[in-house]
N, C-alpha and C positions, 0 to 999 in steps of 0.2 A: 504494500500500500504506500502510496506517495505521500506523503503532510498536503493537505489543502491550505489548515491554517497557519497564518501570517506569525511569525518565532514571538514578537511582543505579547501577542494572545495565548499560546501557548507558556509562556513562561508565566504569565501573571494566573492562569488556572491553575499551574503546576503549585504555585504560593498557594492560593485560596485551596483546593485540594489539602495540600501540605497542613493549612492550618485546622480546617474545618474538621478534617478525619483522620489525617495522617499519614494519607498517602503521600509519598514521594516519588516524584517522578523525574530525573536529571536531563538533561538535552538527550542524552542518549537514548532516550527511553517515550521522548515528545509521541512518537510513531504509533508504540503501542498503545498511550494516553491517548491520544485522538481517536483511536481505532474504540475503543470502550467509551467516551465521550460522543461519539454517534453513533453508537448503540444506544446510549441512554437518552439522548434526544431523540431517536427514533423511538423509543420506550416512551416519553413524557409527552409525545405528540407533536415538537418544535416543526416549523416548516423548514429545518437544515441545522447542519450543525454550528455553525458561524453564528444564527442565532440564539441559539441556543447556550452558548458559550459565552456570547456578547451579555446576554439578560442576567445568567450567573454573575457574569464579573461587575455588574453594575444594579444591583436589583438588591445588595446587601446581604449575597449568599444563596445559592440552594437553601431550598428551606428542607424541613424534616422527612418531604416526602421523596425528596429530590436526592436529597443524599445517600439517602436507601439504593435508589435506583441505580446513583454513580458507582457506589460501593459494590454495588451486586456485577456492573458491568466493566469497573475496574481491579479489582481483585480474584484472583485463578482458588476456585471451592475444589481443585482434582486433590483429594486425599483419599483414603482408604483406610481401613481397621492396620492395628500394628502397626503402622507406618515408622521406618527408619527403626526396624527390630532390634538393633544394639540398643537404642535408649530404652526400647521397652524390656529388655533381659536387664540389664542394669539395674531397674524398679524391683522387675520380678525377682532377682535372683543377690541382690544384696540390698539397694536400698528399702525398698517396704519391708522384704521380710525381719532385717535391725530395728526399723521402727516400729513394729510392730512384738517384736522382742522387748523392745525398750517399754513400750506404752502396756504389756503386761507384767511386766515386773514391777512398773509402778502401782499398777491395778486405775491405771485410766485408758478406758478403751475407748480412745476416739481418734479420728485422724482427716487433715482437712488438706485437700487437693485443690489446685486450680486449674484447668484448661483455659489459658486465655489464646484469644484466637481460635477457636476451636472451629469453624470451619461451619460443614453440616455435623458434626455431632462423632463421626469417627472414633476420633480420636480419646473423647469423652469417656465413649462407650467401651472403648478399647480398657481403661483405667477403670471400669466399672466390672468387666470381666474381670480383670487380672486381681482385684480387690475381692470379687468373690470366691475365687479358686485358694487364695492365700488367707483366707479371713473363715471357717469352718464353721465357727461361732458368728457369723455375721449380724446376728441379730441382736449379739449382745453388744452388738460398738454403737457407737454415735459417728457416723462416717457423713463427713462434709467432701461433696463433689460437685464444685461450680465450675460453670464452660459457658466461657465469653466471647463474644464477639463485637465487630461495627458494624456486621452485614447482618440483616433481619431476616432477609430473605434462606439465608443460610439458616437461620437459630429457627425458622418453620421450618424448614426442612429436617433439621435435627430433630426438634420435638414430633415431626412424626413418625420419625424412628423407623423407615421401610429403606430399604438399598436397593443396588440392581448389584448384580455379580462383578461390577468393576470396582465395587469398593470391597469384596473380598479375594481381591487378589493376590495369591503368598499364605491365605489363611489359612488352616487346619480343617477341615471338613469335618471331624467333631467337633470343632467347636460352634462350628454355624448351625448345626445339628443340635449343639446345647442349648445355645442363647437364639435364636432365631427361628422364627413360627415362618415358615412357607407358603407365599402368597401369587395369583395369577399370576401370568406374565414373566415369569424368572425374579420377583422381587420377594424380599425376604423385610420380618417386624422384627425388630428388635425384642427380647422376652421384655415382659412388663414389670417382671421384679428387676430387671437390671436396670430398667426406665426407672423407676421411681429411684434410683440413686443418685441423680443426676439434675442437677437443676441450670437450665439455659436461661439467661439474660441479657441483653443490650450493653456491650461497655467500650468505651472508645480509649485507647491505652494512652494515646496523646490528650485528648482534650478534658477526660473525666477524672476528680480527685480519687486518688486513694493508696493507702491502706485506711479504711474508714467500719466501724463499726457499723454503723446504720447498714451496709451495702455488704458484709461478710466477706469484706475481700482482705482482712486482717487475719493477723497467726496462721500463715498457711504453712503446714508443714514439704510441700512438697506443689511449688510449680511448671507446667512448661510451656513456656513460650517459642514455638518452634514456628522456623520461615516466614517468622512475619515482619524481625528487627530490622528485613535485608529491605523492607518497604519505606522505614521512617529515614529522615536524614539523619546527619550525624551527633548535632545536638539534640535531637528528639530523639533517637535509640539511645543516649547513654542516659537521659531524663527518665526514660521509663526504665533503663537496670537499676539506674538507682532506686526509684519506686517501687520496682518488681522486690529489691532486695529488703526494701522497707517491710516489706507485706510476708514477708518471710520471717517466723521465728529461729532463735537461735539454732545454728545446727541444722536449720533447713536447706530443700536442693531447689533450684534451676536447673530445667534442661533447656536449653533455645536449639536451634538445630546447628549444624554444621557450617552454615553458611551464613548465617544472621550475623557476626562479627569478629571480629582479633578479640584474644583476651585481654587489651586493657579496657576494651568497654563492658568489660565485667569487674573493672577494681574493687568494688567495694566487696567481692566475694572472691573465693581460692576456689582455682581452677583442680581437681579431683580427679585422676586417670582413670576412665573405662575403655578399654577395648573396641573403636568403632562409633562411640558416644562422645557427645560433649555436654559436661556434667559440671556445676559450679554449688561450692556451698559457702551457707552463711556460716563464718565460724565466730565462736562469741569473740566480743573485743577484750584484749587484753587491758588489767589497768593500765590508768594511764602512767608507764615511765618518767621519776623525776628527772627534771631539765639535769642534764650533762654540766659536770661542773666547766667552769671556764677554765679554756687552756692559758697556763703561764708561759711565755718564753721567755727562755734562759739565758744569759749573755753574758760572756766571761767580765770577771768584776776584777779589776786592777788593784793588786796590793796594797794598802795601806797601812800606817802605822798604827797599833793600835791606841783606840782612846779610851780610857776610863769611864766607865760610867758610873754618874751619880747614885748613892745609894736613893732607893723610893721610900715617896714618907708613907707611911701609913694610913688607909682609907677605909671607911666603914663600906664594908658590902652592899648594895642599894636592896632595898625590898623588891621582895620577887611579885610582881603581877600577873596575874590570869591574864591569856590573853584570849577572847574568847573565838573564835569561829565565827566569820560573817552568815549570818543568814540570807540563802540560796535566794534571790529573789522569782517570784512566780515568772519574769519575762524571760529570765535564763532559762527556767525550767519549762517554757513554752516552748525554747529556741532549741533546744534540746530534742522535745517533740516531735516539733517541724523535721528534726533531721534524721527522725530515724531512729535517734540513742537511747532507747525506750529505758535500757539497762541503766542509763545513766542518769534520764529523767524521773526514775524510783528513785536512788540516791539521794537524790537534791530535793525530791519534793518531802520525801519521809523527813530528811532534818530539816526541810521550813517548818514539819508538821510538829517537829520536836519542841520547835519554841512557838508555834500560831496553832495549837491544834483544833484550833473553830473555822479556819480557812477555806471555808468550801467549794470556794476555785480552785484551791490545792486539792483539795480531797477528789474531786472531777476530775481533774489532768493527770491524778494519780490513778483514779481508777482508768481513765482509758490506755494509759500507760502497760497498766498490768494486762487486759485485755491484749491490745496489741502483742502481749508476748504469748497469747492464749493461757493466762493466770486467772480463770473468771472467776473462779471464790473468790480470789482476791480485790479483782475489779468492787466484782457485787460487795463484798466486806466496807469498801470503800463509798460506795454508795452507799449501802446502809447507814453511812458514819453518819454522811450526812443528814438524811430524813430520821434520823435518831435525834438531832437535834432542829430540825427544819423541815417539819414535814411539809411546808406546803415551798418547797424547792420544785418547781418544774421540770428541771433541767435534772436533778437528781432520779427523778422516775420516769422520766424520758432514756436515760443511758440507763437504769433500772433494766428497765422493759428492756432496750436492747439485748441486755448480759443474758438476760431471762430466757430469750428469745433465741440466740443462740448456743444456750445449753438445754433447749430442747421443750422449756415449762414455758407453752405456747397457752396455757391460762393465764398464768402469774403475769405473763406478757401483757395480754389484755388489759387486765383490772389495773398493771402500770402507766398502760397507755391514757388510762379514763382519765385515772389521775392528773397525770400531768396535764391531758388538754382541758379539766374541769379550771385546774389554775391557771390554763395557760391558754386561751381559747381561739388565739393570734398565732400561735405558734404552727407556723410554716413545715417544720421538720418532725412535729407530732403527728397532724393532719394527714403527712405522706405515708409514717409510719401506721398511722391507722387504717389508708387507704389500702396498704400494700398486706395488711393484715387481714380486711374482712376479704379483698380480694382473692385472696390467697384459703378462707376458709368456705369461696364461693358466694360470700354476699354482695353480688355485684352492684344493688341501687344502694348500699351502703359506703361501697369502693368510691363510684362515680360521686357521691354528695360529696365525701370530701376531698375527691379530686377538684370538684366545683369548686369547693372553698377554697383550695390551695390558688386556684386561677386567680379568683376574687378580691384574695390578699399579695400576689402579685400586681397587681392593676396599679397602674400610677407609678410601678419602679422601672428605671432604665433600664433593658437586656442586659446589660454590662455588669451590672452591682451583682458583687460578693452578697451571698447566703451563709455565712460566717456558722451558721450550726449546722451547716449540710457539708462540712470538709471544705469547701470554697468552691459550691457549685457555683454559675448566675443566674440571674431571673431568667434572663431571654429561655438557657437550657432546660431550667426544669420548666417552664410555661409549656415549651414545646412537649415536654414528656407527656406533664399532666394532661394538656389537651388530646395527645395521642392516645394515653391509657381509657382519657371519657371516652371517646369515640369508638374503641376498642371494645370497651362491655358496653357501648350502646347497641354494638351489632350482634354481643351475645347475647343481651335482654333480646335483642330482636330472631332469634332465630338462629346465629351464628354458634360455632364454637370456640369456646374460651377453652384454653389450657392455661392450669392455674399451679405455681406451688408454691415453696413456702416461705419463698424471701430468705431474705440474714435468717439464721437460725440453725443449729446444732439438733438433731433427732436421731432415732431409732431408725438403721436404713433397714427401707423394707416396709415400713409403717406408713399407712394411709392417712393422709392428713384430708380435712377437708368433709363436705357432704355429700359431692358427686366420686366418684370413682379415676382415682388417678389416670390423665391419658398414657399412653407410650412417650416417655419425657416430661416435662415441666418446663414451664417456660414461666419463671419467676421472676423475682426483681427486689433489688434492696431501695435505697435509699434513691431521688433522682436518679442519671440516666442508665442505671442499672440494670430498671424497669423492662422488661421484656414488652416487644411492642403488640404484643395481644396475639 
């Protein structure tokens, strides 16, 4: 195919692209950009693609529906189960089975995975079998399996969980035989117990915050981000290792694939030998090393005569003073947060707590602190501190409900949820967590009402403005969600089908949530755009 369009328009999409969803696309690569850019304006209905390009670049963005489209016609969905088998023997055959070693000698049987990027679901599912073969006891874990994507188009596809025989290619024929029910036409279903392990939702690795409690994409013990680093440029792939790493507890792995980058844009993690794999873990930080005494140099000193020295008069010893330890201020111990140093940010907020212990900014940053390293009694302990002496903290039973939520007591969730929005009836980041909740137990005119309210109390703010308790979503993003998620169970109210699961939240895999009957997948959602687009 020849470039029709003119390199200024081409380069200034390749930005807008760049920023909106992440894709990257360099001069070299304009060719196949335009080639997927008039697919999706022949998709959107433009009379060509020059217009179509033109109204993009000048129109303030693709909008929600628009980006779906570009995504779905700029990025290659060809994966299949087990894909790149060293990384999956590496899981199988050392890392999960240590982890899993580990997590029962402590007697905590849970274990939380991300597929980000995950495609049409492959891959998901591939980690959903390998979990089941290795885990005999299944039932008795709390097994966290979220699989993320930008492409929507992909994440229905995944939640309907059928293949055709090119996504089992290389596969075992027992095993298609185990997990897969046999369908007209050579296509094969997913089993539905290995479907309910797995929960699909919306996430954009460049534009969306996180490690963020509300959305579940914190303490993971085990990520992979595979063939998708080789899409972002070079500042946005090391933004998201660093984040990737964030969202990783101590000890935990990255896989990205082969090709996604050199190992210094994995710094903040040690690169791990496997055989045919490319494998990185978080290893905890060492303390911090005192500063290096300063060097002296030495320089021959010329002879001199020697001189007497005066005898010394006698001096009373001065009184010895306490000196006491500065208290850790809460902006260091934010700054700490922001970066990651979770380990570090416990340290500093327990000894503010040591001399403020009523600080109930500290007690919050402390518990999400603890969370992020998947320490939730601990988290929750810290919440409780607070509504021990402040019950009517909204914020305190807001990230309540959270910790709740993720370990599984999807009551306790609720009655935390009332709470806080009875105090707090403005609150933007309650409202969603409410929505995503009844959503998720199937009450969809109760989802949509406070989707509506969510709208309602956007109205009047600039797209741009920070949502400071949603991890640093803005208006404009979630506006866009929320309207997507109404329209979503308007069509299920109306006849459509909803596939629903369970949001942020730690359960029993295998366990039916909800009043309808789980479909093949989940197509759930945390926090903003996490949100699985219905």
């Amino acid at each position: 195919m020849n470039r029709t369009l003119p390199d200024n328009l081409l380069a200034a999409m390749s930005d807008r692209l760049s920023a909106s969803i992440g894709l990257y696309f360099p001069a070299d690569r304009w060719t196949d950009m335009e080639r997927g850019l008039e697919r999706a304006a022949v998709e959107l209905g433009y009379p060509s693609t020059l217009a179509a390009v033109q109204h993009w670049l000048t129109a303030g963005g693709p909008d929600r529906a628009q980006l779906e489209a570009l995504a779905g016609q700029l990025t290659v969905g060809e994966t299949y189960f087990f894909r790149e088998p060293k990384s999956f023997e590496a899981l199988g055959r050392k890392i999960l089975p240590d982890l899993i070693a580990e997590r029962r000698a402590k007697g905590l049987l849970s274990l939380r995975i991300w597929s980000a990027a995950c495609c049409t679901g492959e891959e998901a599912y591939s980690l959903a079998m390998l979990l089941d073969t290795l885990l005999p006891d299944r039932a008795d874990w709390t097994v966290t399996l979220l699989a993320t994507d930008v492409n929507s188009r992909f994440l229905r596809r995944a939640v309907e969980g059928v293949y055709g025989e090119w996504s089992f290619r290389g596969v075992d024929p027992a095993l298609r035989a185990r997990y897969f029910t046999s369908l007209p036409g050579g296509r094969y279903r997913i089993s539905p117990d290995i479907a309910r392990m797995v929960t699909f939702s919306y996430h954009n690795l460049v534009d969306d915050p996180y490690p963020a409690l509300e959305s579940n994409t914190n303490a993971m013990d085990v990520i992979l981000c595979r063939n998708v680093l080789m899409y972002f440029n070079g500042a946005q792939a090391n933004r998201v290792v660093r984040r990737l790493a964030r969202s990783l507890v101590d000890n935990g792995w990255l896989l990205p694939s082969s090709v996604d980058g050199a190992p210094p844009m994995f710094a903040p993690l040690t690169f791990v030998p496997f055989e045919g794999a490319t494998v990185y873990r978080k290893l905890p930080q060492p303390a911090h090393a005192a500063p290096a005494a300063p060097v002296t140099q030495h320089f021959p000193v010329l002879p001199l005569a020697p001189v007497p020295e005066p005898a010394p008069l006698p001096v009373a010893a001065p009184p010895t003073v306490a000196v006491k330890p500065p208290v850790p201020s809460l902006d260091h111990c934010r700054s700490l947060y922001d970066q990651g140093r979770y380990g570090e940010a416990v340290e500093q907020l327990e000894a503010r707590l040591a001399f403020a212990p009523a600080d109930d900014a500290a007690m919050l940053l402390l518990a999400r602190s603890y969370a992020n390293q998947g320490r939730l009694a601990e988290a929750a302990h810290w919440c409780q501190g607070v509504l021990d002496h402040n019950r009517v903290s909204a914020e305190a039973h807001h990230l309540l409900a959270m910790i709740q939520q993720e370990r599984g007591d999807a009551a306790a969730a609720a009655a935390s949820l009332q709470r806080a929005l009875f105090l707090a009836p403005q609150s933007i980041a309650t409202h969603l967590a409410m929505a995503n909740l009844a959503r998720n137990e199937g009450r969809m005119r109760d989802a949509r009402k406070h989707y509506r309210n969510i709208m309602g109390l956007l109205e009047g703010h600039r797209p741009e403005e920070i949502l400071p308790d949603l991890e640093g979503m803005t208006v404009g993003r979630l506006m866009d969600v929320a309207a997507h998620a109404h329209a979503a169970l308007g069509q299920a109210l109306g006849g459509g089908v909803l596939r629903h699961g369970h949001g942020p939240g730690r359960r029993r895999a295998g366990h039916r949530l909800g009043r309808h009957p789980p479909p093949p997948g989940r197509l759930g959602g945390g926090a903003g755009a996490r949100l699985g687009p219905g």
